[in-house]
TORKOL-4160 file (C-alpha; in steps of 0.2 Angstrom, whole numbers, padded with zeros to 4 digits, m for minus):
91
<pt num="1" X="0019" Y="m0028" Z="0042"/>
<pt num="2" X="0009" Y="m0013" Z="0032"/>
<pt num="3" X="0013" Y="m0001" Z="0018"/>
<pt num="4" X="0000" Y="0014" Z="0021"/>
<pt num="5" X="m0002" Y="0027" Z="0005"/>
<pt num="6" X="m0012" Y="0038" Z="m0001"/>
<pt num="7" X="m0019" Y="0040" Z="m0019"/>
<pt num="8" X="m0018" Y="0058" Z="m0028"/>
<pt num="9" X="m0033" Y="0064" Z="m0036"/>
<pt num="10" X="m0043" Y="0051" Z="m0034"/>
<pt num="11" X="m0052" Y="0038" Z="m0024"/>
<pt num="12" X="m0044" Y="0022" Z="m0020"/>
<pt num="13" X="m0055" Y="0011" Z="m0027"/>
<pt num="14" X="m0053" Y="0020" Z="m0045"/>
<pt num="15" X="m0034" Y="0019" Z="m0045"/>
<pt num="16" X="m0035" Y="0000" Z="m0036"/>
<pt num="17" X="m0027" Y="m0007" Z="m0052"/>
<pt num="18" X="m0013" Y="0001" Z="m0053"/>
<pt num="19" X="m0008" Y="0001" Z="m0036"/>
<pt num="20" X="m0010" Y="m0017" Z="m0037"/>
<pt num="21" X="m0001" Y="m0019" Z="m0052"/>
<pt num="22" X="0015" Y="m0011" Z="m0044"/>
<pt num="23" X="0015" Y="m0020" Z="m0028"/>
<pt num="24" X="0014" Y="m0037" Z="m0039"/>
<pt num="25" X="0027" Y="m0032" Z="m0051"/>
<pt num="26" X="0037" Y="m0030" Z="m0034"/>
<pt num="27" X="0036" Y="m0045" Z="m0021"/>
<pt num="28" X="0044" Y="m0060" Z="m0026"/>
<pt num="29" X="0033" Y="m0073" Z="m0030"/>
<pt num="30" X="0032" Y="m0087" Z="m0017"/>
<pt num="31" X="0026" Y="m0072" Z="m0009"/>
<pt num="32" X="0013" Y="m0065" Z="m0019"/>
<pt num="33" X="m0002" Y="m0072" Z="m0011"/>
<pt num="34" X="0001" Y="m0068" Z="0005"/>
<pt num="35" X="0001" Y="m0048" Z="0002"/>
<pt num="36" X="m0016" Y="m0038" Z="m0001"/>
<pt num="37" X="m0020" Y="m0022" Z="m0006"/>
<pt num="38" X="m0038" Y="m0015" Z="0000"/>
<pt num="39" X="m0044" Y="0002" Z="0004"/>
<pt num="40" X="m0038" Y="0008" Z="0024"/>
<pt num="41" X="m0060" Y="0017" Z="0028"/>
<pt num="42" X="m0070" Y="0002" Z="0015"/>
<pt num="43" X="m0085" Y="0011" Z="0011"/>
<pt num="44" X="m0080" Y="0027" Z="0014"/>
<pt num="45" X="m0081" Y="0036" Z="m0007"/>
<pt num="46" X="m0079" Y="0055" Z="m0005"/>
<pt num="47" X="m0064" Y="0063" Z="0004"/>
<pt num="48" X="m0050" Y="0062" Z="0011"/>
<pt num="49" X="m0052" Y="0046" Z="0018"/>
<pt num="50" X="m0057" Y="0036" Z="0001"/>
<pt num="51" X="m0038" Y="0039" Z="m0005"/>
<pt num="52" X="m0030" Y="0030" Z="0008"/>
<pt num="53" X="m0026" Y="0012" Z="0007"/>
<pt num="54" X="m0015" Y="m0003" Z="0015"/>
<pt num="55" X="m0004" Y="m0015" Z="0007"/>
<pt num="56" X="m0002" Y="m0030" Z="0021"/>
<pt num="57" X="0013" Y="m0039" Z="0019"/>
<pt num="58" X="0018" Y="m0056" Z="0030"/>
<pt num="59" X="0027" Y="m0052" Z="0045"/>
<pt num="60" X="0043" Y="m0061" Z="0042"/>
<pt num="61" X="0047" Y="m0051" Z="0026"/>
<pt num="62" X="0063" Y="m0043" Z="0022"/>
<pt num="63" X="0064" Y="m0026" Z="0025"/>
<pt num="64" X="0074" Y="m0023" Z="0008"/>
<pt num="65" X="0059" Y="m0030" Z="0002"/>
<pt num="66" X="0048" Y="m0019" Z="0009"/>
<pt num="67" X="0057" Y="m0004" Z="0004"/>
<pt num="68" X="0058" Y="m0009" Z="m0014"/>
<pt num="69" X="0037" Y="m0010" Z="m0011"/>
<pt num="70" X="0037" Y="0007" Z="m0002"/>
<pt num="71" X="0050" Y="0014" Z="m0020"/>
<pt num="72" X="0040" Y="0007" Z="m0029"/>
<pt num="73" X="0023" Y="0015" Z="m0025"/>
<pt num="74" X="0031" Y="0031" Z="m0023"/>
<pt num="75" X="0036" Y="0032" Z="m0040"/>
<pt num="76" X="0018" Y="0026" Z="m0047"/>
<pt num="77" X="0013" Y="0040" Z="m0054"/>
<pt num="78" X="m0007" Y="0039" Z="m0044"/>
<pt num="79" X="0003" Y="0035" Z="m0029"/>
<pt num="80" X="0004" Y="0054" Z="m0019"/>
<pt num="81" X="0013" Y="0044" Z="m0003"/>
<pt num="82" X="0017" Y="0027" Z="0005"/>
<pt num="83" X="0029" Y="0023" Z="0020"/>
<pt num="84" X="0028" Y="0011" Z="0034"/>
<pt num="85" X="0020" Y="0017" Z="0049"/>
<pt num="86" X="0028" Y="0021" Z="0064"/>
<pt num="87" X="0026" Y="0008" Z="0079"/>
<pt num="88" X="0015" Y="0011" Z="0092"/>
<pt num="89" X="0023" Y="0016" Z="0107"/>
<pt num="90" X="0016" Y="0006" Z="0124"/>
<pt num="91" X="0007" Y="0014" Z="0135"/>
């Protein structure tokens, strides 16, 4: 499961700390080392592209608990979006 957001006026890796901060505060702890936050284009530093980032989650979590993640970033004040993605339809 994923989180995809973008980072307001910034670049992700200059705001990484407070995004991290939030999704801590946020999933239970017998969770916490399962999820990671990291940058959706690594290496990429100028653009549009260096303000998006991923929060992976396990795939057997609890969709309340995903949207309290999702809540939660939106209201981080660096935060400029996050939502789940839309599954891929088949082909």
């Amino acid at each position: 499961m994923q989180i995809v957001g973008k980072v307001r006026n910034a670049t992700f890796d200059a705001a990484r700390g407070a995004i991290a901060a939030c999704v801590k505060k946020t999933v239970p702890d017998a969770m916490g080392a399962d999820v990671v936050v990291r940058a959706l284009f690594p290496g990429v530093t100028t653009g549009r592209r260096a303000a998006m980032f991923i929060v992976d989650l396990p795939d057997d979590v609890d969709s309340s608990v995903v949207a309290s993640i999702v809540a939660a970033l939106r209201c981080e004040e660096s935060v400029e979006y996050a939502d789940v993605p839309a599954e891929r339809r088949a082909t």
